[in-house]
C-alpha positions in Angstrom: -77.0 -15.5 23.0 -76.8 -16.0 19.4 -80.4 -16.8 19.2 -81.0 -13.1 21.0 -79.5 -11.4 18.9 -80.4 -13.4 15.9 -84.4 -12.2 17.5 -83.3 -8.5 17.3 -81.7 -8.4 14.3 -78.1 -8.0 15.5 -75.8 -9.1 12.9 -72.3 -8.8 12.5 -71.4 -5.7 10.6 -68.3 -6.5 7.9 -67.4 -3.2 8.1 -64.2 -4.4 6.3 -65.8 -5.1 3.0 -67.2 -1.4 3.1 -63.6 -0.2 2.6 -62.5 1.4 -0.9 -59.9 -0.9 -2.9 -57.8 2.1 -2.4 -58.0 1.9 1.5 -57.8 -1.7 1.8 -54.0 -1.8 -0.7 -53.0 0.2 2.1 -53.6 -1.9 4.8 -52.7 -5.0 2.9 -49.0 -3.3 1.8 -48.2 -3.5 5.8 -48.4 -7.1 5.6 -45.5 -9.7 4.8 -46.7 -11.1 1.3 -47.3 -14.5 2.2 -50.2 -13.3 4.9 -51.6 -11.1 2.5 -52.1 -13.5 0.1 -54.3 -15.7 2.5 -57.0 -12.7 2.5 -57.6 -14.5 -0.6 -59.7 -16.6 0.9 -62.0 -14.0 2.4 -63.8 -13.5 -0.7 -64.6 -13.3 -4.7 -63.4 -9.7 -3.9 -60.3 -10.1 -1.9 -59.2 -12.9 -4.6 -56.9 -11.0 -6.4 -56.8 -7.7 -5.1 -53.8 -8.7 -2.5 -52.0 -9.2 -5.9 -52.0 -5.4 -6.2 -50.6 -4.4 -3.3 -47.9 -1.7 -3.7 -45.3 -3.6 -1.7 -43.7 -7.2 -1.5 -42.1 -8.6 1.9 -41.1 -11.9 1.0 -39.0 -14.5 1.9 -36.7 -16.4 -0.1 -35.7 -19.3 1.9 -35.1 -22.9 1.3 -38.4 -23.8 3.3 -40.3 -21.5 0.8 -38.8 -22.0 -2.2 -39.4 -25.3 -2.9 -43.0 -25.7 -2.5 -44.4 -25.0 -5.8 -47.5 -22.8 -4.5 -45.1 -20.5 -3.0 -43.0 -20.0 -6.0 -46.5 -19.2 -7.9 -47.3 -16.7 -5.5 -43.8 -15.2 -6.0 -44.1 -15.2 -9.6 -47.6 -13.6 -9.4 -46.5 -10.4 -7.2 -43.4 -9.9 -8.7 -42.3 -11.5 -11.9 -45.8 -11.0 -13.6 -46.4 -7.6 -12.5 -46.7 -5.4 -15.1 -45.3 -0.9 -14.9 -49.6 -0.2 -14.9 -49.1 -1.8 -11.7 -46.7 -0.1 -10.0 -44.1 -1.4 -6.3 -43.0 1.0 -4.7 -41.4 -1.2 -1.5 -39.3 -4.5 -1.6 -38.4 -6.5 1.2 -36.2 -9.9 0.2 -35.3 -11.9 3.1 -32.1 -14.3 2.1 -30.7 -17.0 4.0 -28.9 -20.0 3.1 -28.1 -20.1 -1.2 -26.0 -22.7 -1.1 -28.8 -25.2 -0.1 -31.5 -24.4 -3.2 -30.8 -22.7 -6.2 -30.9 -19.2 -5.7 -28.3 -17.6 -7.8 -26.7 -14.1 -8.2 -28.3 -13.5 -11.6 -31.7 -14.6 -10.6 -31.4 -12.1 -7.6 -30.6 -9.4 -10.1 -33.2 -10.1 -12.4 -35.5 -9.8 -9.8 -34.1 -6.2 -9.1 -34.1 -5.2 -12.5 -38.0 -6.0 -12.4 -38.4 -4.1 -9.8 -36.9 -1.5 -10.9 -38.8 -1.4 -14.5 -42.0 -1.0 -11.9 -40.5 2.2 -10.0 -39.5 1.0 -7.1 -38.9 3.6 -4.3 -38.1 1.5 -0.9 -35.6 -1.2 -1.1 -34.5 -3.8 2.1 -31.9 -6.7 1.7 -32.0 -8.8 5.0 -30.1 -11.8 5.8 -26.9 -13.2 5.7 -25.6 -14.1 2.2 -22.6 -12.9 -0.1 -24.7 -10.2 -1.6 -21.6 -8.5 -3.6 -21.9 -9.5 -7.2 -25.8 -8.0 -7.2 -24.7 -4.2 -5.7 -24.3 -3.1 -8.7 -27.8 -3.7 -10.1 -29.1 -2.1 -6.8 -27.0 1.0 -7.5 -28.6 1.2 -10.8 -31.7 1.5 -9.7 -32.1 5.5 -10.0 -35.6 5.7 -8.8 -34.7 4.8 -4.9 -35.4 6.9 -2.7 -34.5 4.4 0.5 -32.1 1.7 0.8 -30.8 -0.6 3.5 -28.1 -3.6 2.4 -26.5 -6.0 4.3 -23.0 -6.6 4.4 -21.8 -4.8 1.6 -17.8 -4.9 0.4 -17.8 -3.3 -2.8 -19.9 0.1 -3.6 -19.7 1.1 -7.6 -18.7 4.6 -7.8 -20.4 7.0 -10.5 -23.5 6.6 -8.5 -27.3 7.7 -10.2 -28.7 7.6 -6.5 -30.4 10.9 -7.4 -33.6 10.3 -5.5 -31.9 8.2 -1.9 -33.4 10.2 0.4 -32.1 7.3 3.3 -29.9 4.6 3.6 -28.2 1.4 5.7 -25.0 -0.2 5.2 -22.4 -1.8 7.2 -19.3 0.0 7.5 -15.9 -1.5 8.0 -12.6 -1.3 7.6 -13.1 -2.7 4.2 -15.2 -1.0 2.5 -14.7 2.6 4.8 -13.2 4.7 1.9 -16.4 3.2 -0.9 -18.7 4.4 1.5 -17.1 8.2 2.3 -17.3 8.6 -1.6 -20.3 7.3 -1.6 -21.6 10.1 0.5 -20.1 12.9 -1.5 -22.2 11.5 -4.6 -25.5 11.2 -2.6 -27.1 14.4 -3.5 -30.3 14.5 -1.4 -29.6 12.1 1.2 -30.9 13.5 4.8 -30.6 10.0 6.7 -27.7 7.4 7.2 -27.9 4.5 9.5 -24.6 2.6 10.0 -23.4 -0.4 11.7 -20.2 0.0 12.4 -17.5 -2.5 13.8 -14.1 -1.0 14.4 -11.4 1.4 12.4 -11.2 4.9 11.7 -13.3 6.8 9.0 -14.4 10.2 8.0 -18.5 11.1 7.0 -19.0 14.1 5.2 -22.2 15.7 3.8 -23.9 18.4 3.1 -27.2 17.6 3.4 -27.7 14.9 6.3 -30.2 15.5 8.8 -30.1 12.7 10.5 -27.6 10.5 11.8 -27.6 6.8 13.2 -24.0 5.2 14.5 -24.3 1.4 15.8 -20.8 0.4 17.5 -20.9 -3.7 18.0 -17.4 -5.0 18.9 -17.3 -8.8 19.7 -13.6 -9.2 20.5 -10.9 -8.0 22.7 -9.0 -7.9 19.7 -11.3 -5.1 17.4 -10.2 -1.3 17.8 -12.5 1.3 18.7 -14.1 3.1 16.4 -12.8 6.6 15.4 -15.7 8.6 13.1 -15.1 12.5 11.9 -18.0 13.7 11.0 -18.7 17.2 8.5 -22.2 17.4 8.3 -23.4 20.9 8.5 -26.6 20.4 8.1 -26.9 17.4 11.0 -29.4 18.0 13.7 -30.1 14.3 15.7 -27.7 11.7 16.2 -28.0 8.7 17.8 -25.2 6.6 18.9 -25.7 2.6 20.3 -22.1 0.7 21.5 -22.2 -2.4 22.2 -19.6 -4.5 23.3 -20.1 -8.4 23.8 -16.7 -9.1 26.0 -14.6 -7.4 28.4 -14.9 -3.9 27.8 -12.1 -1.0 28.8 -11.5 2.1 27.8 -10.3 1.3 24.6 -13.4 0.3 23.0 -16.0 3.2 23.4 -16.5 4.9 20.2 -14.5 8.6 19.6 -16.7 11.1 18.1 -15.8 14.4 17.0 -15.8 17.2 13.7 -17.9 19.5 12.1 -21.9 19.5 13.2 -22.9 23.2 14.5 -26.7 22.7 14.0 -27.0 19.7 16.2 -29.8 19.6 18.4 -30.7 16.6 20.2 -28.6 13.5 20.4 -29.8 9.5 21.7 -26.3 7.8 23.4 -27.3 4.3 24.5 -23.9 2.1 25.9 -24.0 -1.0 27.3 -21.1 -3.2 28.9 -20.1 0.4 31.1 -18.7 0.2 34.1 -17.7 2.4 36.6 -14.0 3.0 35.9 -15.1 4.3 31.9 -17.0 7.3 33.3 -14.3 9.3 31.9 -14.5 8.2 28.8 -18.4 8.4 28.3 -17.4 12.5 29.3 -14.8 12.2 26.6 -17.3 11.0 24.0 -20.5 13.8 25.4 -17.7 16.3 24.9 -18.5 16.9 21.0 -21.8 17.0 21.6 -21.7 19.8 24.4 -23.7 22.4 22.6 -27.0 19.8 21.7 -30.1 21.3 23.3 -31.2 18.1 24.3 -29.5 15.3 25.4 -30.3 11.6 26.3 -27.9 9.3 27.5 -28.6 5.6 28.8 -25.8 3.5 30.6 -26.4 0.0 30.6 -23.4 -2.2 32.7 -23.1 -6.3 32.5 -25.8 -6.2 35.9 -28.3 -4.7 33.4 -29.0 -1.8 35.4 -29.8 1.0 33.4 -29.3 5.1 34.4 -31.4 7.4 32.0 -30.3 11.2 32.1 -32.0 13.6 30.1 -30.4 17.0 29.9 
């Protein structure tokens, strides 16, 4: 076969290579760093252009960090990278600091790098105290998305002028940090919450879209009680979860201020029969949505789909 087509001069067409530098920084900033960087191999040309890709998704793990290639690579994408060059997304993935040296201060150095380069789009994934380091994140002014971990303490006086979306835990902890937080946010039109139990108010002016994750784990935890004053609100989705024996108790309560809502996403799972009145209880606010979705999900995984 190869010799055929060797014969009639069929070749392979790199139709890759054809692509502008523009095009191809494009399709490398969809990739996790550490893949994009093995284009480097390709060619002379693909050598160091990964290095100029507009976004980072790296991970900063034990594994990683100490292998001295890896840090290089780090270094070279990030710490080297001068403003001519600008990032406009960060992904850190953190896990385990107590087993290399990955300090608070180093983790905020990195931010404030970031930030000298204009960056837009910022994710923090993983489990790790990430408190000492929110308030360089809060500093950075040109954000225009954010999504944190667990986050206890929020620095009021925000310069968020630009947070156009954002993704926090909320808890009884840090509840009140977080409704402030919203009054300061000026052009935010997307909040996604994850939300374990207590009682809170959300009120803005200018949210379009609204996410609410209820995950209880325990028999113990409350349901979740959220009054919402957002005027300008037209989706919201809500997801309960509830990993134990689930009554009546521990469905979400949602109620307030949202006259322009149009279409809302209710997914609950661990239902069963005897809480149909309080599934009705929770629709009942959003009544006058024009279009409604609602999947029941019980501990037999059987799921009912309703679209109204």
């Amino acid at each position: 076969m190869a010799r055929r087509r060797k014969r009639a001069g069929l070749h392979p067409i790199d139709r890759l290579s054809s692509l502008p530098d523009e095009l191809l920084l494009i399709i490398l900033s969809f990739l996790p760093t550490l893949t994009a960087g093995r284009t480097s191999l390709l060619s002379r040309r693909f050598r160091h252009l990964w290095k100029a890709s507009p976004s980072i998704d790296i991970e900063l793990y034990p594994y990683y960090m100490k292998k001295p290639k890896y840090v290089a690579m780090f270094n070279t994408v990030l710490l080297s990278r001068k403003p001519s060059n600008p990032l406009l997304r960060l992904r850190f993935k953190l896990n385990c600091p107590d087993s290399f040296d990955l300090s608070h201060s180093f983790i905020s150095s990195l931010l404030e790098h970031a930030s000298s380069l204009g960056l837009r789009h910022l994710t923090i994934d993983g489990y790790w105290n990430f408190t000492p380091c929110i308030p360089t994140v809060f500093s950075i002014t040109s954000l225009e998305s954010l999504k944190l971990p667990i986050c206890d303490s929020i620095p009021s006086g925000t310069t968020l002028t630009h947070l156009k979306s954002l993704s926090l835990c909320l808890n009884p902890t840090n509840s009140a940090q977080v409704e402030r937080l919203l009054l300061e946010l000026c052009c935010l039109e997307h909040l996604k919450l994850w939300v374990s139990s207590g009682v809170f108010s959300l009120s803005s002016l200018t949210i379009k879209k609204l996410e609410l994750n209820f995950h209880s784990y325990s028999a113990v935890d409350s349901a979740a009680s959220a009054r919402l004053s957002m005027p300008s609100l037209n989706f919201l989705y809500v997801e309960s979860t509830f990993f134990g024996e689930s009554t009546y108790e521990h469905l979400p309560r949602i109620h307030g201020n949202i006259p322009l809502l149009r279409k809302s996403v209710i997914n609950l799972s661990g239902i069963h029969p005897e809480h149909v009145a309080a599934v009705a209880q929770l629709l009942n606010c959003i009544s006058h949505v024009e279009e409604l979705s609602l999947h029941l999900m019980t501990w037999a995984k059987k799921l009912h789909l309703f679209l109204i």
